[in-house]
C-alpha positions in Angstrom: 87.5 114.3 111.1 87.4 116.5 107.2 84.7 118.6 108.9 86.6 119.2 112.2 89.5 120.1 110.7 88.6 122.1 107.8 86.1 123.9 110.2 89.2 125.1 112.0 91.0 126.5 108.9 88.3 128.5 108.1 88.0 129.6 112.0 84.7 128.1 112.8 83.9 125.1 115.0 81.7 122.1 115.0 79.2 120.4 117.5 80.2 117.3 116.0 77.9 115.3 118.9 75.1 116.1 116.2 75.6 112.8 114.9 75.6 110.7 117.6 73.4 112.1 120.1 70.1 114.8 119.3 71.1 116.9 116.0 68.5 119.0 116.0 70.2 122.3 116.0 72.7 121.1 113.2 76.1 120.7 114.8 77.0 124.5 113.7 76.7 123.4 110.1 74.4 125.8 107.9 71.6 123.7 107.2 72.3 121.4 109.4 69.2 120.1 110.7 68.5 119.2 107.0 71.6 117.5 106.1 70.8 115.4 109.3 67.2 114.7 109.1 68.3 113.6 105.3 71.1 111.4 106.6 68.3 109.9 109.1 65.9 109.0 106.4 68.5 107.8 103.9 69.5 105.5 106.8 66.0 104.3 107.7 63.1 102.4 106.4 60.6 104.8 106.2 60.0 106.1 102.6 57.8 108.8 103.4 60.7 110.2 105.7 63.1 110.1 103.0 60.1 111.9 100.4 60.1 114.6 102.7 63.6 115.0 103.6 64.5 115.0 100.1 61.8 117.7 99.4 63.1 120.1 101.9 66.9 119.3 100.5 65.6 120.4 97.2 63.5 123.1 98.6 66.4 124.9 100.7 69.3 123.4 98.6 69.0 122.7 95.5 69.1 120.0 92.7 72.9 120.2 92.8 73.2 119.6 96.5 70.6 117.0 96.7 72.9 115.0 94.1 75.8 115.7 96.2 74.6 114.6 99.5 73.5 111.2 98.2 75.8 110.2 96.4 78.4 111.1 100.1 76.0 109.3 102.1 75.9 105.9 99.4 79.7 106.1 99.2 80.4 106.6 103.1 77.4 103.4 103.5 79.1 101.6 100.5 82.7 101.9 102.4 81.6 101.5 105.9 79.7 98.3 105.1 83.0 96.9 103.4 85.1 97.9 106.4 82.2 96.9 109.0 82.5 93.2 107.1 85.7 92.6 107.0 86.8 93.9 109.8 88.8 96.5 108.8 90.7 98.5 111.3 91.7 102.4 111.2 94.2 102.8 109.9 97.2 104.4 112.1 97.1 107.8 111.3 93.6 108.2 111.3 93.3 106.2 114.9 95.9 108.6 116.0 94.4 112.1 115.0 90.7 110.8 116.2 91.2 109.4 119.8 89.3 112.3 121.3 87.0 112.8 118.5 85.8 109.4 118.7 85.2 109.0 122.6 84.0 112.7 122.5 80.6 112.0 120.1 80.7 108.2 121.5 82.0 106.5 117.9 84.1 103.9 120.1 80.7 102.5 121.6 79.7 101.4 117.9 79.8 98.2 117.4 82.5 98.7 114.6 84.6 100.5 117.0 85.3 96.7 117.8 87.7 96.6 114.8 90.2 98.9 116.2 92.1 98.3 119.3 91.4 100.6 122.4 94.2 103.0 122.8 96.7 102.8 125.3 98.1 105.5 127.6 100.9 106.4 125.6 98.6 106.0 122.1 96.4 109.0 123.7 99.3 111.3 125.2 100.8 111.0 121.9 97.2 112.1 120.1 96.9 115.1 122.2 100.5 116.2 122.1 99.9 116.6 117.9 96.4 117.8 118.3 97.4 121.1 117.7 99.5 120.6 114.7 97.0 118.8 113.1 95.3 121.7 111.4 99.1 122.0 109.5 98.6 118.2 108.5 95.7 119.2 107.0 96.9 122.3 105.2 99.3 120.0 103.9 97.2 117.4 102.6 94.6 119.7 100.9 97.8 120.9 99.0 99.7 117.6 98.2 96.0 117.4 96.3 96.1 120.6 94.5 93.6 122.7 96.5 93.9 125.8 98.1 94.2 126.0 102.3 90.1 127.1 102.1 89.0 124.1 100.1 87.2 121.4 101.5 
């Protein structure tokens, strides 16, 4: 949702199917394919994928971004297990702005999708009628925190 969003302040857009469905050519995100392949082997049990995949993160990112990219992906695991486990639903906002999102890269065939009730007619028509003010929402957000319209 962040990376939709903020992609659209800044004028560019995402291939955000890269996560669910072949990611090889990175979703539109620089670097991409490495930020995925990484995300593949944190999730995974093979430790010589995740040697290699954290090489090339150091190798074509840097110490800094290695650090930064694994400590999202333990935090996003971390929170996603709690939710997952207790059963957690979006909450209403977030259902909301993501209706399309989520059935567009295939989210809601997750099993976790379980959690949170299928929206109804009026639930989607209500999604797409503030679709385009969304953007705004999160202009707003980024500066209820203190950051400037470009941050991320």
């Amino acid at each position: 949702m962040l990376l939709r969003e903020s992609g659209t302040l800044d004028g560019e857009s995402y291939d955000l199917s890269a996560i669910t469905e072949d990611g090889s050519a990175g979703g539109g995100v620089p670097l991409g394919e490495t930020l995925l392949r990484f995300t593949e082997a944190v999730m995974g049990e093979d430790e010589g994928a995740l040697d290699r995949a954290r090489q090339e993160m150091l190798e074509k990112l840097g110490p800094e971004q290695l650090v930064d990219a694994s400590g999202v992906a333990a935090t996003f695991n971390m929170m996603d297990r709690i939710a997952d486990s207790t059963g957690i639903p979006l909450d209403g906002p977030l259902d909301l702005m993501t209706i399309d999102m989520r059935e567009e890269i295939g989210l809601d065939r997750l099993p976790s999708a379980a959690n949170t009730p299928n929206p109804g007619a009026l639930k989607r028509l209500l999604s797409r009628a503030l679709k385009p003010v969304t953007p705004l929402g999160m202009k707003l957000m980024l500066a209820m925190q203190g950051k400037p319209p470009d941050a991320k």
